[in-house]
C-alpha positions in Angstrom: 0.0 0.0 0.0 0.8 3.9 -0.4 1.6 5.7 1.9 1.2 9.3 1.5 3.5 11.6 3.8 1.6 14.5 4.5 2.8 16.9 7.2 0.4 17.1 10.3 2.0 20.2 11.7 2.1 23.8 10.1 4.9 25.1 11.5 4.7 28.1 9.2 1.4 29.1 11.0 2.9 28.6 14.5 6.2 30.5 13.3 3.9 33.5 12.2 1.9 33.8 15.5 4.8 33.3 18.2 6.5 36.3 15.0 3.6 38.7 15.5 3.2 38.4 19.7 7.3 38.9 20.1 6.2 42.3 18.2 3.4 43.0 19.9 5.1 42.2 23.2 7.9 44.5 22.0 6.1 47.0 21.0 3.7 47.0 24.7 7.0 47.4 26.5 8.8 49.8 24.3 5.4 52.3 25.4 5.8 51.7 28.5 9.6 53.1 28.6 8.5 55.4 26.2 5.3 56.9 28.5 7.8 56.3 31.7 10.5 58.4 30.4 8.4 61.3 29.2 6.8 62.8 32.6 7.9 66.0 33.1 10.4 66.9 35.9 8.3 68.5 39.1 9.7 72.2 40.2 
């Protein structure tokens, strides 16, 4: 009999998300810095 190999994981997909949540994560942190470091001195 034939077997056909077909791949059973899309590790392309999984690749993509984990991509796009590493930016997002980035990007969350890098406004927080951002919005930390840009209150104004008290007098």
């Amino acid at each position: 009999m034939n077997y056909v190999t077909l791949p059973l994981v899309s590790w392309i997909n999984g690749t993509i998300m984990i991509g796009v949540f590493a930016v997002v994560v980035v990007g969350l942190i890098a406004a927080v810095f951002l919005l930390m470091n840009s209150d104004k001195p008290k007098k």
